[in-house]
Phi, psi and omega in degrees: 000307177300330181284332165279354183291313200254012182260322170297286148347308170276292177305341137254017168261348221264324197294318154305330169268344179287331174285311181293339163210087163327099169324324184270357173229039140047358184072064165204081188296297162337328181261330178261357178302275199339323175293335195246018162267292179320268196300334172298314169336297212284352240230313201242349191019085190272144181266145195307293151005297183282338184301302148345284185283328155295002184264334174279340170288299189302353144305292184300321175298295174343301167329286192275323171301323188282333197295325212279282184345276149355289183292340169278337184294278194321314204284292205315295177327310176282314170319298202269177184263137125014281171299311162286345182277000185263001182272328187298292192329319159301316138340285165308319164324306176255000000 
């Protein structure tokens, strides 16, 4: 039961952390929202306007995805021991 908890669990933290850190952007969140407007650019030849507006929706979601994030670490931390939320962590590692 417990192994289906955190197997459950992890998989529905793994989508959030992929949002809240992005791998390809190394913690310069900024440079990869840009990187990833520039290819929606080249894909949609998007108007400065649209451009615009998309760096500010992918802020604010940014935003509310970290927060989210947060608050799901914290719920997990009180749900699991100790020993298991330091194994999810471990999980996440590799």
């Amino acid at each position: 039961m417990n192994a289906n908890l955190i197997a459950i669990i992890f998989a529905l933290t793994l989508p959030l952390t992929a949002v809240a850190n992005p791998g390809e952007c190394k913690g310069d969140h900024d440079h990869y929202q840009a990187k990833r407007i520039g290819r929606m650019d080249k894909v949609l030849s998007l108007t400065d306007d649209q451009k615009s507006k998309l760096e500010t929706l992918f802020k604010q979601n940014g935003e509310k995805f970290k927060a989210l994030h947060e608050e799901t670490r914290s719920q997990l931390k009180a749900i699991l021991t100790p020993e298991q939320y330091t194994k999810l962590q471990e999980m996440k590692q590799r």
